[in-house]
N, C-alpha and C positions, 0 to 999 in steps of 0.2 A: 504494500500500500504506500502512495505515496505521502511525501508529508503535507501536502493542498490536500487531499483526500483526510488524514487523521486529524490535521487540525480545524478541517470544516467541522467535525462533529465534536469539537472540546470547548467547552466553557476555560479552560484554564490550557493555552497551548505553549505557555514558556515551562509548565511542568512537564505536560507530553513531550515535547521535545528532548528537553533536559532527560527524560526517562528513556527515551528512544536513544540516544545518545551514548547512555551510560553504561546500554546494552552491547556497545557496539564499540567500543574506546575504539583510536587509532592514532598511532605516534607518527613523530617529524617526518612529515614530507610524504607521510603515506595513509592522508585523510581522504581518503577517494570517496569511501560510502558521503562519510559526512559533509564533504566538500561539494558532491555530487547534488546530493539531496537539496542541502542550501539555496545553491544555484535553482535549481529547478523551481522551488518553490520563491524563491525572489520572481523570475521571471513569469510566472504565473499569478503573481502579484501587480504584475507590468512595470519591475526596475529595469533598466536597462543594464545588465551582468554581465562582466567581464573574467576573465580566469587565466590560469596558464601564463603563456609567456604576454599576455595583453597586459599581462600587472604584475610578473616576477620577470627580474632578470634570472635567468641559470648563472651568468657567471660572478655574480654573486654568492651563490649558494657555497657553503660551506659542507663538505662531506654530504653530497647531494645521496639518495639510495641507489644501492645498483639497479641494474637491468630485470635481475631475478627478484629483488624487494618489491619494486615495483608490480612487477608482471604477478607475483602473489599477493598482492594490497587490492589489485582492480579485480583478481579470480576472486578474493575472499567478498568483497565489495558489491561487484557485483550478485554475487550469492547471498547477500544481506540486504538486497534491495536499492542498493546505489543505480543512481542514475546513467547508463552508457553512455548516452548523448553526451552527456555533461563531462563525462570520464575521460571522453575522448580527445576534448579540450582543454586536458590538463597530462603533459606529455611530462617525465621524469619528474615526476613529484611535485611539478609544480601544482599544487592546490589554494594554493591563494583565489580567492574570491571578492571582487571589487563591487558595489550593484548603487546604483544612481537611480533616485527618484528624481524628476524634474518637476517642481511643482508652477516654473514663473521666472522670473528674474532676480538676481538677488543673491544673497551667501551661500555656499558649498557650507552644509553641516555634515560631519562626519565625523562616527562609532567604529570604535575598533573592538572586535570579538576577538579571541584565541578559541583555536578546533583542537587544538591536540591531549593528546591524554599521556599518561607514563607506564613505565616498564612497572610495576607495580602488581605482584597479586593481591587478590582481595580478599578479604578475609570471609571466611566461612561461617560467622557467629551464628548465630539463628535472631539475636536481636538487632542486628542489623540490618537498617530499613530497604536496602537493596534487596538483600536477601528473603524477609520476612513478606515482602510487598514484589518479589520476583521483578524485580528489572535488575539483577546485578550484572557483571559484565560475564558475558559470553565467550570470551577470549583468557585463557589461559595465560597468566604473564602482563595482560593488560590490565588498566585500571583508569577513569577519571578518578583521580585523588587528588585534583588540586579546585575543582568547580569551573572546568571551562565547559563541559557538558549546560553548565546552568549559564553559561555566559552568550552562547549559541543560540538557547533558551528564550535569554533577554531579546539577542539580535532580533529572530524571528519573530518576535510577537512585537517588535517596537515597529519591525517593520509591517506587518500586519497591521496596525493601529494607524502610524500613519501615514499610509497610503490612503484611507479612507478618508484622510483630514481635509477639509475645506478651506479656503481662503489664506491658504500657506502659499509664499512667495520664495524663490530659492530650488537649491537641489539638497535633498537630503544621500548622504555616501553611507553606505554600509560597507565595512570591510571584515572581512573573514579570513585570520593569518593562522597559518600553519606553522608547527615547530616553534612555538613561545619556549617552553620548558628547558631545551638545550640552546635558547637566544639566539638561532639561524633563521628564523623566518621572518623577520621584519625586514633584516637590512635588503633581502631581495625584492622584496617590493617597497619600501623605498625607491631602490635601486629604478624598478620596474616602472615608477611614477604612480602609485597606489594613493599618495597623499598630495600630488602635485595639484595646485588649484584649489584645496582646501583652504575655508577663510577660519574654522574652529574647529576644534577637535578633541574629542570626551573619550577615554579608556576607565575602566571602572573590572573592580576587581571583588566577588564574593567571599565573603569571612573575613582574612586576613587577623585572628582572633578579634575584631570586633562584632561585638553583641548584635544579633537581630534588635530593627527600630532604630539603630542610627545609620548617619551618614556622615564618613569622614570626609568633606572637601575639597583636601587638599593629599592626596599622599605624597609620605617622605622619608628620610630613609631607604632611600635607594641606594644601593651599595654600587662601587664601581669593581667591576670583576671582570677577568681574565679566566677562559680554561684551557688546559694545554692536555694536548696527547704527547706522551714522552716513550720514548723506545729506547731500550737497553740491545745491543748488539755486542757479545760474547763469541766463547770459541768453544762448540763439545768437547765432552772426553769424558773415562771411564770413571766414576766417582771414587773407585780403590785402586783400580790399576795405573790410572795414569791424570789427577787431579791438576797435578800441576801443570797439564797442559790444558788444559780448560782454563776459560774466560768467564765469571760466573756472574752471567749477568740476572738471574734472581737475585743473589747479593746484592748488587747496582742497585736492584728495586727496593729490595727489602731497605738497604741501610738508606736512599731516599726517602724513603715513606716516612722515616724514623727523624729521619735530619727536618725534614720538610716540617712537620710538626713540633719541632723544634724549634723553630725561626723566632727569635726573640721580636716581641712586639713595640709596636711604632708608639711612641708617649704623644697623649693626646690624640690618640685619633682609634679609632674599633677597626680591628684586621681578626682575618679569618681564612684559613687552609683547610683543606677537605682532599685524601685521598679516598676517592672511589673508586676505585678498580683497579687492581695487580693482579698480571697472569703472568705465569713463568711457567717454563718446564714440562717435560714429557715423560720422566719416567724415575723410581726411584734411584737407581743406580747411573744415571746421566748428570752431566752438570749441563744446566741449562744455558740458553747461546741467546734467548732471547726473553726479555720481561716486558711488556707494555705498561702501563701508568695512567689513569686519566687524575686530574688534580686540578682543582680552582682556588683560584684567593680570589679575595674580597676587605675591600675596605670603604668605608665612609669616607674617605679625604683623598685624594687624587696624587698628593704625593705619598701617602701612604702605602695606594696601591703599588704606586712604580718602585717603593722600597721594598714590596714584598715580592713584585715580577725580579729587582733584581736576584734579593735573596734566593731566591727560588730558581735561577741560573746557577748561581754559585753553590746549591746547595747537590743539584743535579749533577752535574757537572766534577765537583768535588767526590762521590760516589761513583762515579763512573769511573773513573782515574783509579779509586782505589781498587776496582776488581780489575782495569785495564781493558774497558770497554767502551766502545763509540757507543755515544749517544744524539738522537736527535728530539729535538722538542719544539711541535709546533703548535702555535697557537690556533685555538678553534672558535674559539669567540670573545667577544669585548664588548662588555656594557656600561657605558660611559657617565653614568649617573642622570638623574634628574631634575630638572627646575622645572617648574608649573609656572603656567600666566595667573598672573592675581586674579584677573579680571574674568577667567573662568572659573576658578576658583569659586570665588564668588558668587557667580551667577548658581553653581551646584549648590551649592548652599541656601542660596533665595528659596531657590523652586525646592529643594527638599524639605524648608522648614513648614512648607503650607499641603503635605502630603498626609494622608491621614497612613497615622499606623508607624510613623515617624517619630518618636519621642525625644531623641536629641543629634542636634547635627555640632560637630567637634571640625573648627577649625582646619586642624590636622590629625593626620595617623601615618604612625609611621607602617610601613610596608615588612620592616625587616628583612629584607632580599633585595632583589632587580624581576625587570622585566625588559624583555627589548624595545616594548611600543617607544620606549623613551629615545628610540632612535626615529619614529614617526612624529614624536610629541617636538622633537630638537628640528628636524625637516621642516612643520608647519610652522614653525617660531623664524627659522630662519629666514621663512619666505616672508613674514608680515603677519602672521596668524599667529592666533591665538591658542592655547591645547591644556588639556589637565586630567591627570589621572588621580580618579576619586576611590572612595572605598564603599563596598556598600556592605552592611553590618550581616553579620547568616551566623548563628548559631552551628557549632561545627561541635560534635560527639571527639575528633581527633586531628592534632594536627592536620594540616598542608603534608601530603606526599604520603602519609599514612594509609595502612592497608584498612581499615577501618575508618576513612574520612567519607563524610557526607555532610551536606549540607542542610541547613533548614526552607527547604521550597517554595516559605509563605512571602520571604525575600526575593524571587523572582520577581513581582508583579512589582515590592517597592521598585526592582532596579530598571522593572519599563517602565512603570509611571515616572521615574524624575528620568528618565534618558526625554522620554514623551514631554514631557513638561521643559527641558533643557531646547531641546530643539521646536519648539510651536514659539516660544520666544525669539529663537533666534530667525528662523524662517516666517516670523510672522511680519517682522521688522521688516523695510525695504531698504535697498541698497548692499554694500558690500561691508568689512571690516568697520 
């Protein structure tokens, strides 16, 4: 069924969605079902929908998926209901989703959604509302555990809302990015001209641990971070026969991993390392010849960060010398921190405080992370526009990325009524910025 077809018969369709969604997770660069489905249903709304290479560049893209990623995302995808028409127009992972309402003359308003979900299993609790209420994910290994399922949610039913709106002047943009969670999907569309011509631009985020009934904003707290894949390249050999001609690049990892966390911290400023992932090794009686590494820092202050990218050379580097192994470390992504327009700010704040079901709206909240939109939010600033990523309040049983995270779903409809409320303001207005 399609989703114009499930949501003609819902009173409530940023939950159906959301629940359709959560059934179906799909990671970086391989949201075909979702991407597909989107599409379809915008256009059957009457936005004018763009995808694919129309709004990502590839050479952009970062550790794009292979051939064979791909080609099993659109088999699974399509077996889950995803649109082929739609599929078709989204060639190596490009699934970015741009869509244009034209209502008149006037300001480019534009929402930014996240499609993608995480490696994450979910947990099998029995009180667990996915589980107890059967939409949990259907994918082994996948998981929405962060609430972009409810962010897609939002999109669609704001867009549904309004399109039906009267007397609006302007174009309203929806955009639909792939791959938030590993920070490669914004910059290709950037790149692609996703946000080009926009005069405002609103990103909004569920939970974030603030309480359902508020609205933070302004989020802040955006960390600037760096993630690097690091390779250890050693020499085999027999682990009792002949040791000392081996190169032992587990070592390399190992004694990184250990340094890397080590890294004395930056006074006055919040820094933060994370090894996730170490593979080494083939067999018990082998020395290993090769280790990989993925690792991020993060910090609040810009030179803090670059004091910990150095660290984190020399800390690498220095480990690999001592087993007498080449190493290479390339950077995979960069998220440059955030500043928001006041004057959006703001405006989220007006319209939130007059929302029933709203009890307090806060200034600011901090994020405690990143996100990439703030390479969308720096783009539209750049140009002359305006941009702000707000929080919107959702009760959550567990952490962000948890196997047991969900949201409270009575927060969808706040977070289209002030997107709704955000943009009838701004397109109700005549003229441009």
């Amino acid at each position: 069924m399609t989703l114009a077809e499930m949501i003609a018969a819902s009173n409530a369709p940023a939950v159906l969605v959301r629940r359709d969604l959560h059934r179906h997770p799909e990671t970086a660069f391989l949201e075909y079902r979702t991407a597909s489905r989107v599409a379809a249903y915008l256009d059957h709304l009457g936005f004018a929908v763009r995808t694919g290479r129309e709004v990502m560049d590839y050479d952009a893209v970062i550790d794009p998926p292979s051939v064979g990623q791909v080609a099993e995302a659109r088999r699974a995808a399509l077996a889950a209901g995803g649109d082929p028409a739609w599929m078709e127009r989204m060639p190596d992972g490009l699934t970015g989703v741009v869509a244009d309402y034209r209502f008149g003359e006037g300001p480019v308003v534009a929402f930014r959604f996240d499609m993608d979900a995480l490696p994450v299993s979910e947990t099998e609790a029995a009180e667990h509302r996915p589980n107890a209420e059967d939409f949990r994910s259907r994918f082994a290994g996948r998981m929405h555990a962060c609430g972009h399922d409810g962010h897609v949610g939002i999109g669609l039913a704001l867009a549904r809302r309004l399109s039906r709106e009267k007397g609006l002047s302007g174009t309203l943009r929806l955009i639909f990015q792939p791959a938030e969670e590993s920070a490669r999907g914004a910059a290709p569309m950037v790149a692609g001209g996703a946000v080009e011509g926009v005069d405002h631009l609103f990103v909004g985020h569920l939970g974030c641990l603030l309480p359902s009934g508020k609205i933070g904003a302004s989020a802040v707290g955006f960390l600037v971070s760096s993630r690097f894949v690091v390779t250890f390249r050693g020499a085999v050999a027999h682990a009792a026969m002949g040791p000392q001609e081996g190169r032992n690049a587990l070592l390399a990892g190992a004694a990184a991993a250990l340094g890397l966390h080590g890294i004395s911290r930056f006074a006055g400023a919040q820094t933060f390392v994370n090894v996730g992932m170490l593979t080494a090794g083939t067999a018990f009686n082998i020395v290993a010849d090769t280790c990989q590494m993925l690792v991020e820092v993060r910090a609040d202050d810009r030179a803090a960060h670059d004091y910990m990218v150095g660290r984190l050379h020399a800390v690498i580097e220095g480990a690999a010398a001592m087993q007498q192994c080449d190493v290479e470390i390339v950077r995979k992504s960069h998220m440059p921190g955030n500043e928001n327009s006041r004057d959006a700010a703001e405006l989220i704040a007006a319209v939130a405080r007059g929302l029933p079901g709203v009890t307090e709206v806060l200034p600011e909240w901090s994020i405690g992370g990143g996100d990439d939109a703030c390479l969308m939010i720096r783009r539209v600033r750049e140009n002359g526009g305006s941009a702000a990523y707000c929080i919107i309040g959702s009760d959550i049983p567990a952490v962000h990325h948890a196997a047991d995270f969900d949201i409270d779903e009575a927060s969808l409809e706040t977070g289209v009524a002030l997107f709704a409320g955000v943009a009838q303001r701004l397109l109700g207005m005549q003229g441009g910025r």
